[in-house]
Structure formats: structure tokens, C-alpha cells
N, C-alpha and C positions, 0 to 999 in steps of 0.2 A: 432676201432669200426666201424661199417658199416654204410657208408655214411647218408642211407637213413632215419637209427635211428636217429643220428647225427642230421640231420635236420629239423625232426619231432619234435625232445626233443625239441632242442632250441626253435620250433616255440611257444611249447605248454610253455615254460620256461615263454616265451616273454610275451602272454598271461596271465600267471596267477602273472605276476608283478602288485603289489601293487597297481602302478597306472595307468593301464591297467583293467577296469571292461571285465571278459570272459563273451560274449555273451549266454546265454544257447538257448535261440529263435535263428532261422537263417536267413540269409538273402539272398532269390534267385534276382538277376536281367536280365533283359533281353538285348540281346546284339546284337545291331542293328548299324547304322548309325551314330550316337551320342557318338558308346561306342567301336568300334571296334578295332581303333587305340591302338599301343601295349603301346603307353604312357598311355592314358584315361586307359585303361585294366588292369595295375600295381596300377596306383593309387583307382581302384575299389577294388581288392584286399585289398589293403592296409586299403582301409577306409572301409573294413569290410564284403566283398561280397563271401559268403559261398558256394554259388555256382550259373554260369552262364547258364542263358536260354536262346537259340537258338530256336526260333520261326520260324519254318519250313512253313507259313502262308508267310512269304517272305523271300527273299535272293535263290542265287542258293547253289548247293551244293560245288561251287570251296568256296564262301563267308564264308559257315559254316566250311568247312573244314581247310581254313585259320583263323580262329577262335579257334577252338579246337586245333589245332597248337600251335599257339600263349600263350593259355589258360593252358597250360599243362607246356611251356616254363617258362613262368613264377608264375605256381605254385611248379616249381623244385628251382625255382630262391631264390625264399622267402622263401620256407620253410611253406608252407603253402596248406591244402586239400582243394582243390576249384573244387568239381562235378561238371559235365556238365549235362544240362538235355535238350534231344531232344523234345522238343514240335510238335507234328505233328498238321497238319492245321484239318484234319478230314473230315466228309462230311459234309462241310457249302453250303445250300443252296442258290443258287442267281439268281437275275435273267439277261436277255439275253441284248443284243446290239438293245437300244432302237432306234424309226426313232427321229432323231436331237438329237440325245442323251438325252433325256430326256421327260417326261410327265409329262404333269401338271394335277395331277389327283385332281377332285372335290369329296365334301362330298355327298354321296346320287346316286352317280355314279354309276354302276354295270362297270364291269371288266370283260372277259373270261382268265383264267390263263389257259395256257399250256406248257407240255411238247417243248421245242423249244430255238433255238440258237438269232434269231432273228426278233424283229419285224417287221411286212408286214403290217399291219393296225391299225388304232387308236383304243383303245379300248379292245385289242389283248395282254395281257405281256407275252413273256416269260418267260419259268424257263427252268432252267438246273435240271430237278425231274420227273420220268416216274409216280411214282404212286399216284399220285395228289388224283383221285378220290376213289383209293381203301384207301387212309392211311388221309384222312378227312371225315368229317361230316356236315350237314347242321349244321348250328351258330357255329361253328368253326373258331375262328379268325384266321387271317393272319398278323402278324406282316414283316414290312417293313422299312428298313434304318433304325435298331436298335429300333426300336419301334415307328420311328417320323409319318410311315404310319401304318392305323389299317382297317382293313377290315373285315368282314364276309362271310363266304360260305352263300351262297343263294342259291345254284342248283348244280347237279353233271350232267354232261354231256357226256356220253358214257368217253375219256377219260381228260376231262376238270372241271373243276371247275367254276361258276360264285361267282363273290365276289363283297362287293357292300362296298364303302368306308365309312368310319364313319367319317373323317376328309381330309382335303384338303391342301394339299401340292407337294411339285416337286418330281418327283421319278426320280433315276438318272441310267446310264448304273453300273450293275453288284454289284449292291446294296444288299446286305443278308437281306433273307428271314426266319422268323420263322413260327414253327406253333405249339403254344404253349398249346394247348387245343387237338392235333392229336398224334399218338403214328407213329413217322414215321419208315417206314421198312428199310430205308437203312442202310446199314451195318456201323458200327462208325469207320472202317478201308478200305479205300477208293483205288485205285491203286498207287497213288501218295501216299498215305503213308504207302503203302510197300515199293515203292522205299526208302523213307525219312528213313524207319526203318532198310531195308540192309545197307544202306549208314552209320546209327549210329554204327550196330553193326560192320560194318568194321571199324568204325575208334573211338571205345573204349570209346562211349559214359555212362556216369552211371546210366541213368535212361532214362525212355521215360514218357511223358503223352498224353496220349487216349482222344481224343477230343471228345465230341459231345455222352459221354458214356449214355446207358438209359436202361441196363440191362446187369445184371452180364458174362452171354453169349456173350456179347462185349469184356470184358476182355478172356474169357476164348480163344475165335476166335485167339486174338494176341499172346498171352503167347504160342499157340500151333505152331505159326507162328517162333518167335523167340526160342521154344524146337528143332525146327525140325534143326532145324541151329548152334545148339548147344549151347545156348549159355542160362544165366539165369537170364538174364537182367532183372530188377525192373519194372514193370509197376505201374504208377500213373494215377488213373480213375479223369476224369477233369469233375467235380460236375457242368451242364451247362445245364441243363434240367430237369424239373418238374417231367417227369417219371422217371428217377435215383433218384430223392429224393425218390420217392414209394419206391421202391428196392433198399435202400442205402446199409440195412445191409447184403443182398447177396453180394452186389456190393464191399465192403470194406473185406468182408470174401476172394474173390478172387486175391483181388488190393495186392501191396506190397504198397501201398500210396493215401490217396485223395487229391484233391485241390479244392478250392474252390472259380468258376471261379463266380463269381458275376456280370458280366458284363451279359453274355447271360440269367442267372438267374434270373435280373433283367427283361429281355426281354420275358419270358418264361415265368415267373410268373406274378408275381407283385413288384415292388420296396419294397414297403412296409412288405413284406414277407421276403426278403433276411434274414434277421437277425437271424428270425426263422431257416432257410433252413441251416444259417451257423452254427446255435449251433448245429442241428442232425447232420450235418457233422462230425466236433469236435467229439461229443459224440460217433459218428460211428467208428471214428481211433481211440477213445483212448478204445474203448470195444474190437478192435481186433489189438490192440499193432504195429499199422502202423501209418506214419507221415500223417502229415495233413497241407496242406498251404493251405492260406488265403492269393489271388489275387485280383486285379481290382480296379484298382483309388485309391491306396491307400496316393500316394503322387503326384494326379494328377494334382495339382497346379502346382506345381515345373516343369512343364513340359513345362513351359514359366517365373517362377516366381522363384525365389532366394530363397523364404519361402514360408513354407506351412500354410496351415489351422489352427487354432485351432481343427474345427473338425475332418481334415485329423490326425495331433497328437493324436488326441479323437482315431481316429481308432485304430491307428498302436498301442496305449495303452493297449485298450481293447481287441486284437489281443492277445499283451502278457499275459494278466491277463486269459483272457481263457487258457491259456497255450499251444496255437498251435506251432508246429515243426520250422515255417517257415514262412514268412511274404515276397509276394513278391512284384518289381518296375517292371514294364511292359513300355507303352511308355517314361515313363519318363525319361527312361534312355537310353531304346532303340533311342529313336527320341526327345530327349526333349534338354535342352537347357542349363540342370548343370546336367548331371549323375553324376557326383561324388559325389555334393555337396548333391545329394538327397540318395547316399546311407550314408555319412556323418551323413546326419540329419537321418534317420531311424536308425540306428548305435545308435546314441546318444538320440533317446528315449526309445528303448528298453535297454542299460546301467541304463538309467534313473529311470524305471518303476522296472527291476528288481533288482536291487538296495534297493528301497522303499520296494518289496516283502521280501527281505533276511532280513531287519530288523526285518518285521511283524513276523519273525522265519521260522521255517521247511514249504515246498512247498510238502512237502510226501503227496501223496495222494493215493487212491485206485482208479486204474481204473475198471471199470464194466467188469469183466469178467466171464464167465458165466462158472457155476461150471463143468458142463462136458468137457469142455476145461481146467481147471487147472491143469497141470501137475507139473511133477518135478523141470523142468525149473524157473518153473514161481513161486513155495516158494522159488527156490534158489536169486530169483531175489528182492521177498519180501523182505527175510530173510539180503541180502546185504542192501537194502534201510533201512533196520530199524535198524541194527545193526550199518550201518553209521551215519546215526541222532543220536542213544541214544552215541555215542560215541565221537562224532563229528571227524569224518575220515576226513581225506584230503583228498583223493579220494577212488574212487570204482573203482578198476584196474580189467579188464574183459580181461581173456585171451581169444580170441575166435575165431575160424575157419570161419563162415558164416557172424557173426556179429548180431544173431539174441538172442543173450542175453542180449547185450548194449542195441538195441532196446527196450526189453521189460521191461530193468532197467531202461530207459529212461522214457518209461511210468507211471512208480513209482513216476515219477519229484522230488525226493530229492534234497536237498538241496546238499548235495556234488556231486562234480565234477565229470564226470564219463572218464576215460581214458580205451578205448580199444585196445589191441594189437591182432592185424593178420597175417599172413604169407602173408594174399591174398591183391594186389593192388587194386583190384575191390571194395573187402571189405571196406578198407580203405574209398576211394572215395568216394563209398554209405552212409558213416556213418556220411557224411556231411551235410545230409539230415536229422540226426535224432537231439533231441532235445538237450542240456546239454553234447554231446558226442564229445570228441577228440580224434583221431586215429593217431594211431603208428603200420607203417609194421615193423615186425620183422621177417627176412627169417628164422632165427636158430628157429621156433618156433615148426617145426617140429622135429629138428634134438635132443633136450636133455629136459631131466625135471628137468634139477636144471634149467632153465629160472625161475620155478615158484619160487627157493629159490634166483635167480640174481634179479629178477625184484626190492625190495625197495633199494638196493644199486645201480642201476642202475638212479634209479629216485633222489636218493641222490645226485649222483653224478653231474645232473645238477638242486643242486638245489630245485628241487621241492619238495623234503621232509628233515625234519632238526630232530634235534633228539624229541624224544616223539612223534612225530607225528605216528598217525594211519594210514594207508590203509586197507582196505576191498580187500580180491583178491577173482575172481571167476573165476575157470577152470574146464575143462573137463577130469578127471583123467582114465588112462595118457596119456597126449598129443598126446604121439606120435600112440595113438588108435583111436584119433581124434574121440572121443568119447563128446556125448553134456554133456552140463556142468551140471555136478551133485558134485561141490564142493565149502565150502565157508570156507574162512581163513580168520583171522583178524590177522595182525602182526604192532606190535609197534618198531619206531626205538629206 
């Protein structure tokens, strides 16, 4: 039998043993300083890490490249689909190389902001940003060092800005700038992350996320970027700006994925607002059948501390009860001081919480999909979710080419387990991303249609089905037409 079945089955075997709870939420981590090392890197795996982020905001490109090396090594190793997702840095605003490296700015101060590399006089900041006074307004805040400095436009100045401080604090060299109240023009795909984005698709990354997105035309710029290159890489719009909340539902119509950066959010808007901004989010990917993570401080304790919060727990809980795709560790693991131990603990709250859900019974739900988009697909995708619940299937076995069936069965969130089989390795990898989904390449998938009468003796064979057991199968008849899926079969062993 071919290897790569072989090691797929076992993994998915391993998993759905008894005293093994299968994750349906995922778990991205970010892989930095703290996590690089191929020992630290096996045992993230191991303790549950669905797929690793590479945060292109640092490292060069030998560092991420030795990474995605690494990362693939030892997802051959285990027997295990572990996505990689390119994070590009985007166009973060900053500002220039202050004099002593620093300013002690008072409240009630005026400021001239400009265009510029580096400070020449007091009272003067640079910015790395030409269109200061076309893309603000007078009372327009300025957000500075994450939100610790707050300013005002006061005056436009041929090409300057005056701002006058509301609060008094140190400003430091190359410290990010927001401007959460101005709709800015620059592009959300920077020269630097083209390079970051050729450099992905040369080296078989499975996703990317678009920084700094604030209208659907951000995405569309990139995807046309990565068509012309051949190639049909996922893009994820990174939810980090108050004008992309406006336009979320343009924005998630184009995206293959949202995230939901809360950190800039936080800065953009108001604190207080996030939670809001995070439920339209949710509500955005699950009306147009694409993943959705929920990022930033989730186990930010842990990033010096052994245990987390109560609250931080509260989160990662309430993460899974919304029923998002994916739940991600950012410095914690990146730079923090127990990566493993913090994807451990994330690991074993989401077992925890959804655990407590499977008792409550069926998770089937209806996502919001709007009647002129409902096609074929999508009652075939019903049609498996319901017919699995009223049966109670062992799994929903999805034969699929693109992988964009699992997806939208995913969306469904049943309670049974979903397994899809593809030909394509890219497929595979992607599918790490989606919610409830385990994936198995299978080359022969072009080559004969009795796969669809092999596949419950196959899954017998390691296991995973015993006799009387149900599966649900959905394929594209026939296969070898690679035709979208317009077939549903219910087969008892």
C-alpha cells in the first residue's frame, strides 16, 4: 500500500483512539526564537500544533527557509499534516531614527509629522508615509507605540501634518504608527512582501495572510500577483483595521480565510469594541464557507508564566464555542519562555470544552448562506451533515479534488468526523486549516472508481471502522471526470 496512505491512516488511527480526544478547533503557532529548534518543533507537533506561522515581520529568509525544511521533515516523520502559513509584515507605519533616540513628548504639545528618515530638530517626527496630509483630517487621531501615545491632527501643512498630544509619554526610535480614524492609501502589499510572497511560493508554503487589509481590492491586487506565477495559493485577509470591518463582507467574499488580528484592532478602534468586530468576523467566514482564526494574546501570560489566566482559559473557551476554525499562540511561543507547554495547555482546553459540546449532542448548525449562492454542492454537503447526525456515522468521507467540499461540510460543524481524500498534496496541507477535517493523499484517486467501492475496507483495515458502522461518502461522479461533487452515499459495514 502507498506509503504516504500508510501514514496518513495511522496518524488519523492514532487520533481517533479512545483516549485521544480529535481536536475539531485548530491550533496555529508562531515559530520564532523559542520554537525553531527541531527538538522544541517535534514536540509542538506532537502536543498538538495544526499548523506553523512564520511571521515574515522578522527573521530573514535563510531562517524561515530552515524552518519550512525542518517542518515538513518532521511532518513526514510522525505522520502528521502540519500547514505552514506565510505571514507577511504589510505596510506598518513607523516612525524615523529619533535625536538620542528618543522624545519625551508632553500632553498639550503640537508635533509637525513628516514624511522623513530622520530627526533634524525637536519637535519635528518622522515617518516612513508620503501621504500624511492627503489620507488625514483635522481631529483625526494619531496613534503611537501601540496605542501608549495619542495625538490629534491640528492643521495640514502643504505636505505635513500638525498634531498636538493628549497624553505624555517617551516615544522611542521606529515605534508603529496608527491612524485609526483616516482611510490610508497605501497599498496592503508592500515591495518587501512580494519578495516574502515569491520566496513562499518557491518553497511550497500553504497559505499566506495579507496584513494591514482595508478593502477587498487588497486581496484581489495579491491573488492577481500570485495567478500570474501560476500558482493558487490561499490567501487569509488579516482583520486589523476598522475600515475592513466596514467592508468585511466584500472582503471574506474574495479571501480563501479571515483572521482575527485583535492586537491592531484593539489599536484601531477601541478595546472595548473588539469583541464585537470579532463576532462579524466569525459571522463573515461562516456566511461564505472560509476559516476564520482568532489571534492576539490569547495565552499571553504563558509567555513568561508556566499557567495561564483564568481569563486567558475564558478566551481560548469562548473561541471554541463560537465555533472558529482555528485559535492562534503568536509570541508565546514564538519568544516566550514554555512553547510547548502553552500549546499543551491550548490543546487541552479546547479537548476540554469540546468534550462538554459533544455531550450537549449534535453541533449541526446552519450557516448563513445567502440563497443565490446555494448550489449543488452545498445541499450535497447539507444532505451528508444531516444524514450523518440522524444516523450517527462514523465519519463523512469526502472524495475531493480542490478540497472545497470538506470545507463547506465543515461549515455545517457536525458532529461527525469529517475525513477527506485528495490526489493533490497542496490540498491535503490546506485542509489543516479547516475545521473538524483530517486529510489523506491518495495518488490512485485519479486513476479507477472502484476507490469509491475500496475506500470502507480500506478504513477497516486500520481500524477505524468495525462492523455496523456507518460512513457517509461524497464524490464527484466519475472521478476520473474530476467533476464537482454531485454524489452522496451512505454505506453500513
Amino acid at each position: 500500500m502507498n506509503q504516504t496512505i500508510t501514514s496518513n491512516l495511522e496518524s488519523i488511527r492514532q487520533e481517533r483512539d479512545p483516549m485521544i480526544t480529535k481536536r475539531a478547533c485548530k491550533i496555529v503557532a508562531t515559530i520564532g526564537p523559542s520554537s525553531n529548534d527541531p527538538e522544541i518543533l517535534e514536540r509542538l507537533i506532537l502536543a498538538g500544533m495544526n499548523i506553523a506561522r512564520l511571521n515574515f515581520s522578522h527573521g530573514d529568509h535563510a531562517f524561515h527557509a530552515k524552518n519550512i525544511e525542518t517542518i515538513r521533515q518532521l511532518s513526514s516523520k510522525l505522520g502528521k499534516n502540519v500547514g505552514i502559513l506565510l505571514d507577511l509584515q504589510g505596510p506598518k507605519i513607523r516612525c524615523g531614527r529619533l535625536i538620542g533616540n528618543s522624545n519625551i513628548i508632553k500632553k498639550g504639545k503640537q508635533y509637525n509629522l513628516f514624511f522623513g528618515v530622520e530627526q533634524e530638530k525637536e519637535g519635528f517626527i518622522p515617518i516612513d508615509y508620503k501621504n500624511l496630509a492627503a489620507d488625514t483630517e483635522v481631529g483625526h487621531r494619531v496613534l503611537m507605540d501601540d496605542g501608549l501615545l495619542i495625538f490629534r491632527v491640528t492643521a495640514k501643512r502643504d505636505k505635513e501634518i500638525i498634531i498636538e498630544a493628549c497624553n505624555s509619554a517617551i516615544l522611542k526610535n521606529r515605534k508603529g504608527i496608527n491612524f485609526p480614524d483616516s482611510h490610508i492609501s497605501q497599498p496592503a502589499l508592500t515591495e518587501k512582501d512580494t519578495k516574502d510572497l515569491l520566496f513562499g511560493l518557491s518553497h511550497g508554503v500553504d497559505a499566506i495572510a495579507l496584513s494591514f487589509v482595508q478593502r477587498a481590492a487588497d486581496i484581489k491586487q495579491c491573488r492577481k500577483i500570485i495567478n500570474v506565477l501560476g500558482s493558487d495559493l490561499p490567501i487569509i485577509a488579516k482583520i486589523e483595521k476598522v475600515s475592513a470591518i466596514e467592508d468585511i463582507d466584500a472582503i471574506a467574499k474574495e479571501s480563501d480565510g479571515l483572521m482575527v488580528a485583535r492586537g491592531d484592532l484593539g489599536i484601531e478602534g477601541s478595546v472595548e469594541k473588539v469583541p464585537a468586530y470579532q463576532e462579524k468576523i466569525i459571522a463573515a467566514a461562516e456566511k461564505h464557507a472560509i476559516p476564520v482564526i482568532i489571534a492576539t494574546q490569547m495565552l499571553e501570560s504563558m509567555t513568561s508564566n508556566p499557567q495561564p489566566t483564568l481569563a486567558e482559559i475564558t478566551d481560548v473557551a469562548n473561541g471554541v464555542l463560537d465555533q472558529t476554525d482555528c485559535v492562534m499562540l503568536s509570541g508565546e511561543v514564538a519568544a516566550g519562555d514554555y512553547p510547548v507547554e502553552c500549546v499543551e495547555k491550548m490543546a487541552s482546553i479546547i479537548d476540554t470544552v469540546e468534550v462538554w459540546t459533544h455531550k450537549k449532542g449534535a453541533r449541526y448548525r446552519h450557516p448563513h448562506i445567502e440563497v443565490e449562492d446555494w448550489q449543488a454542492h452545498t445541499s450535497i454537503a447539507k444532505a451528508a451533515c444531516e444524514a450523518a447526525d440522524s444516523l450517527k456515522a462514523k465519519y463523512i468521507v469526502c472524495l475531493t479534488l480542490t478540497g472545497s467540499i470538506a470545507y463547506l461540510i465543515s461549515k455545517w460543524r457536525p458532529s461527525t468526523p469529517i475525513i477527506a481524500i485528495s490526489p493533490r498534496y497542496d490540498v491535503i496541507k490546506r485542509l489543516s486549516f479547516c475545521w473538524g477535517v483530517s486529510a489523506i493523499q491518495n495518488p490512485l484517486f485519479y486513476n479507477t472508481d472502484t476507490l469509491l467501492e475500496d475506500i470502507p475496507e480500506l478504513l477497516k483495515n486500520y481500524n477505524l471502522l468495525e462492523k455496523n458502522d456507518t460512513i457517509i461518502i461524497t464524490a464527484g461522479i466519475p472521478l476520473k471526470g474530476m467533476c464537482s461533487t454531485n454524489m452522496i452515499k451512505i454505506h453500513t459495514v
